[in-house]
C-alpha positions in Angstrom: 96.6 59.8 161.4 94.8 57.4 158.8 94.9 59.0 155.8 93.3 57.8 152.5 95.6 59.7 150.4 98.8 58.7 152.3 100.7 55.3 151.7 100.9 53.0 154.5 105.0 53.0 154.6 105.9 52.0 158.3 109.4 52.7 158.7 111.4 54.2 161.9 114.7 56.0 162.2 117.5 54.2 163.6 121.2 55.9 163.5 120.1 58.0 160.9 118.5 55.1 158.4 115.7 54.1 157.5 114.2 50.6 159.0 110.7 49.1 158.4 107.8 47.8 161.0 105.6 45.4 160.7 102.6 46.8 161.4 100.2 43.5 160.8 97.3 44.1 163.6 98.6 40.3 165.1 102.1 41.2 165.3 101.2 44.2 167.2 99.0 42.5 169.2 102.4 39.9 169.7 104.8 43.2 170.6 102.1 45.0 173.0 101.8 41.2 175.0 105.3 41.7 175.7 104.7 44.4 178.4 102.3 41.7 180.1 104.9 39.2 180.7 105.7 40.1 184.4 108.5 37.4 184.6 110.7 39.6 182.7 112.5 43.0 183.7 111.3 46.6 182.1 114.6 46.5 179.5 113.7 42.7 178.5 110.5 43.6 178.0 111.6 46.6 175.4 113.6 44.4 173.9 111.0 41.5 173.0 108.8 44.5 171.7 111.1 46.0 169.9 112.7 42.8 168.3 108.8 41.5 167.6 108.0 45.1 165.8 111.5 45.2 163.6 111.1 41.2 162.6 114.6 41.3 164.4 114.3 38.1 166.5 118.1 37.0 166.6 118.6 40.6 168.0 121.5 41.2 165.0 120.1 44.7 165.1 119.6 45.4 168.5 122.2 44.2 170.4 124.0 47.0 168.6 122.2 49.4 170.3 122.6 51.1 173.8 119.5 51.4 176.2 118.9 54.7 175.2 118.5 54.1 171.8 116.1 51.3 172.3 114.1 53.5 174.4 113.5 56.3 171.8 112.8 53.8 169.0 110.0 52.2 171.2 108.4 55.8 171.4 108.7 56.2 167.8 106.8 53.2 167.4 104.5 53.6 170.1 103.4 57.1 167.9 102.5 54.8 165.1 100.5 52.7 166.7 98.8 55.4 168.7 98.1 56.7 165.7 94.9 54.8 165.6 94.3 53.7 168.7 91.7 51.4 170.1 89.0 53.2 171.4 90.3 55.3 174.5 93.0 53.0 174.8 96.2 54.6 173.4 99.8 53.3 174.9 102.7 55.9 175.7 106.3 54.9 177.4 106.5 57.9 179.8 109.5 58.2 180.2 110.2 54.1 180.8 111.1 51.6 178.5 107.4 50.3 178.6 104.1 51.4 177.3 101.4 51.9 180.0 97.8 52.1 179.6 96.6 55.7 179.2 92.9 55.6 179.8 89.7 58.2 180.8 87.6 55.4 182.0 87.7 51.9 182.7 89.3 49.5 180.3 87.1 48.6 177.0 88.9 46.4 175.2 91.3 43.4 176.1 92.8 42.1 172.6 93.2 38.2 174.4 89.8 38.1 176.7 87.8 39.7 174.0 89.3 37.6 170.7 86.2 35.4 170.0 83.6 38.5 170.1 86.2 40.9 167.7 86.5 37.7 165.6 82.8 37.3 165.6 82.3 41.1 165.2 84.8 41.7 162.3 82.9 38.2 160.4 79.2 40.1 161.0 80.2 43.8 160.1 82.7 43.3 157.3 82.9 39.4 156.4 86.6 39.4 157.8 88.6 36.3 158.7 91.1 37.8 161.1 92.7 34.4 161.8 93.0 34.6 157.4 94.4 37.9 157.7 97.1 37.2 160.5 100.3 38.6 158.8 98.3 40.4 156.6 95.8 43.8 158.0 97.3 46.9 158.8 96.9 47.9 162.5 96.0 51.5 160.9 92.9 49.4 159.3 92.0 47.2 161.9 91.9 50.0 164.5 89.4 52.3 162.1 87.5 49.0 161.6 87.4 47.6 165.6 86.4 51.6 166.4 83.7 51.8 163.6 81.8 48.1 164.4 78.3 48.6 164.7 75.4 48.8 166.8 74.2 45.4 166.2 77.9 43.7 166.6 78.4 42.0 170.4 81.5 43.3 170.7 80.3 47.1 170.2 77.4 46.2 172.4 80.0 45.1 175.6 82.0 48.1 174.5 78.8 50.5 175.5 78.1 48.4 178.7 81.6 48.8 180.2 81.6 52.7 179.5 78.2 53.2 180.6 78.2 55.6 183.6 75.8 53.6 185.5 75.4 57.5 188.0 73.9 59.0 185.0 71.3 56.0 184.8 67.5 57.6 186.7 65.9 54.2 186.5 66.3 51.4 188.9 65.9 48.8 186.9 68.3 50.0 184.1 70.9 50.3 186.3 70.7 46.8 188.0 70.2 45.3 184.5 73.5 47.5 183.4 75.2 46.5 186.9 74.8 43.1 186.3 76.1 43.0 182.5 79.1 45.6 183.8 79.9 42.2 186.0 79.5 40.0 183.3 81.5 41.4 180.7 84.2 43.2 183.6 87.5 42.4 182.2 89.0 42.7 185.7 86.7 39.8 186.7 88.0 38.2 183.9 91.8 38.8 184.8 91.5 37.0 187.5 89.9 33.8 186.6 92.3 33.5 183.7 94.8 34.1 186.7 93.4 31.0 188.9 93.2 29.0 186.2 89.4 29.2 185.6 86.9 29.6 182.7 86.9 33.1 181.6 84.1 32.7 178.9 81.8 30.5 180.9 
């Protein structure tokens, strides 16, 4: 939970001490991409995360570990980052070495199809360089922010069109104009040009 009173101190247990995470919005972004990367196997996957998470890229720390091991730090880190998550978006492991989507509805965000409207949306609401503060923002910070982005802001705007029941829309028109922007902005549709090599944004 974000909590103004409460230090941001990112630390997870391993063996009975005390290690940090690094908690940056990018390098989450970095460790969650890992579980896209369909070339490699469940366990390789964990690992990349985990390594990208604990700065522990040479693996000194993990390659001390058994399976198991890696498996329940992953869910200790998956709960911080859930802690804020991104809209209706939170991650779990379920039981696997990866992090699965957990939704209600249909996907709202994607962190890679959507990076130039959050960039323009975080520059309009807040006056917020996110390529500046790669490194830098708190995941905790740039969750409450991404979730709190105004009415006026595109990317809040494509947000509201991709939840949108269009069943609970009476008028015909509303519902072909709401349709047709649902297309637009689908991230599925999206997906797959990035998949054939096409021009996602147009």
């Amino acid at each position: 939970m974000f909590k103004l009173n409460d230090p941001l101190d990112d630390r997870v247990m391993i063996n009975g001490e005390e290690h940090p995470i690094y908690m940056a919005f990018d390098n989450v972004m970095n460790a969650l991409e890992a579980f896209e990367d369909k070339e490699l196997s469940e366990a390789d996957r964990l690992y990349v995360f985990l390594g990208t998470m604990l700065h522990d890229y040479g693996g000194d720390l993990l390659d001390t570990l058994d399976f198991e091991t890696q498996v329940d730090i992953g869910k200790q880190i998956i709960e911080q980052i859930n802690s804020e998550p991104i809209e209706n978006q939170p991650v779990d492991l379920n039981g696997d070495p990866m992090p699965q989507p957990k939704r209600d509805g249909p996907q709202l965000v994607s962190f890679l199809l959507d990076a130039k409207y959050i960039y323009a949306a975080f520059m309009q609401a807040y006056g917020i360089d996110l390529i500046e503060q790669q490194g830098s923002l708190h995941w905790a910070k740039f969750s409450a922010l991404i979730n709190a982005l105004p009415d006026n802001t595109l990317m809040r705007q494509i947000i509201d069109i991709r939840k949108t029941n269009l069943n609970e829309i009476k008028d015909k028109d509303e519902k072909k104009r709401i349709r047709k922007l649902q297309q637009q902005f689908s991230l599925d549709n999206k997906a797959d040009s990035e998949e054939e090599g096409g021009d996602t944004y147009g």
